[in-house]
C-alpha positions in Angstrom: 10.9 3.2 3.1 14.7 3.4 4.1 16.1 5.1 7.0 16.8 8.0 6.1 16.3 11.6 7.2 13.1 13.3 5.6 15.3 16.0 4.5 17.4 13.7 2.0 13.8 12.4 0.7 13.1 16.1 -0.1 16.2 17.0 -1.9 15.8 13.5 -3.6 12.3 13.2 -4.9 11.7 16.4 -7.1 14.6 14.4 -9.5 12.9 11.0 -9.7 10.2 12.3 -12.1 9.2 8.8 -13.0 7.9 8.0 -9.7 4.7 9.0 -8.7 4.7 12.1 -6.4 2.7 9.5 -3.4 4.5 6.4 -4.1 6.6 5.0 -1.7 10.4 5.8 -1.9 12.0 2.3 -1.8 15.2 1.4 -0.2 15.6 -0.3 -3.8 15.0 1.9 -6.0 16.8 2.3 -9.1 17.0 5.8 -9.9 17.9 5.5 -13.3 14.2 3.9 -13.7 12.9 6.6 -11.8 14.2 9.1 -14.1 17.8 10.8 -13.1 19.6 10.8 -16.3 23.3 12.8 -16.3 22.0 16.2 -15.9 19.5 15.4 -13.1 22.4 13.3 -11.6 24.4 16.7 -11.5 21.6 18.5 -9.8 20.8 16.0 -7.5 24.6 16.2 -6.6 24.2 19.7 -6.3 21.3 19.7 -4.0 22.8 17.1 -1.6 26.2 19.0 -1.5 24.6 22.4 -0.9 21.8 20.8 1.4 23.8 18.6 4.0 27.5 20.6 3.4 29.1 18.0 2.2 31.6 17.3 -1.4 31.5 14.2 -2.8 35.3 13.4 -3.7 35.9 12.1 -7.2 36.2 8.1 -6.4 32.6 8.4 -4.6 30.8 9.7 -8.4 30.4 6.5 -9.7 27.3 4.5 -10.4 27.3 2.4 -7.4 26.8 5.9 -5.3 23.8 6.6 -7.2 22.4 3.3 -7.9 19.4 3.4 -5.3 18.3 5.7 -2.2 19.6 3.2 0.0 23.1 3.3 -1.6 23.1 6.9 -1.9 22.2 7.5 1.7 25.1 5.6 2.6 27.3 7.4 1.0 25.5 11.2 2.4 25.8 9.7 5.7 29.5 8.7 5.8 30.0 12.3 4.2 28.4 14.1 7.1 30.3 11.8 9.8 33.4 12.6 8.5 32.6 16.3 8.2 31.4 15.8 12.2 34.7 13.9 12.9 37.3 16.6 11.1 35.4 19.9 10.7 36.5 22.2 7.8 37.5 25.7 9.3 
């Protein structure tokens, strides 16, 4: 399991429909095997950017973001520090 919140697991696991529902979520995952094709990709985006407040600018959509939970978490958590460090309003 990676070290991330439980929330991001919950916004992340209804869209991996090829893993089992009690399997463990690996650091390693690739999400592509554990079924996010494009238009799960855009709803998973969705969720994370409605769930934590953040937006995802255009050079973090790439495949490296959303190759794993691990490097996905990364990137959520970079979001929300810089969000913490330079508040919008």
């Amino acid at each position: 399991m990676g070290n991330w919140e439980s929330e991001f697991e919950a916004i992340l696991r209804p869209h991996l429909i090829l893993l089992d529902r009690d399997a463990e979520l690996a650091a390693d995952l690739e999400l592509r095997e554990a079924g996010i094709d494009s238009l799960a990709l855009i709803e998973l985006l969705i969720a994370i950017e409605d769930g934590y407040g953040v937006v995802f600018p255009d050079e973090l959509l790439n495949r490296q973001t959303f190759q794993t939970p691990a490097s996905l978490w990364r990137v959520v958590s970079g979001l929300r520090e810089d969000l913490s460090r330079h508040p919008v309003g």
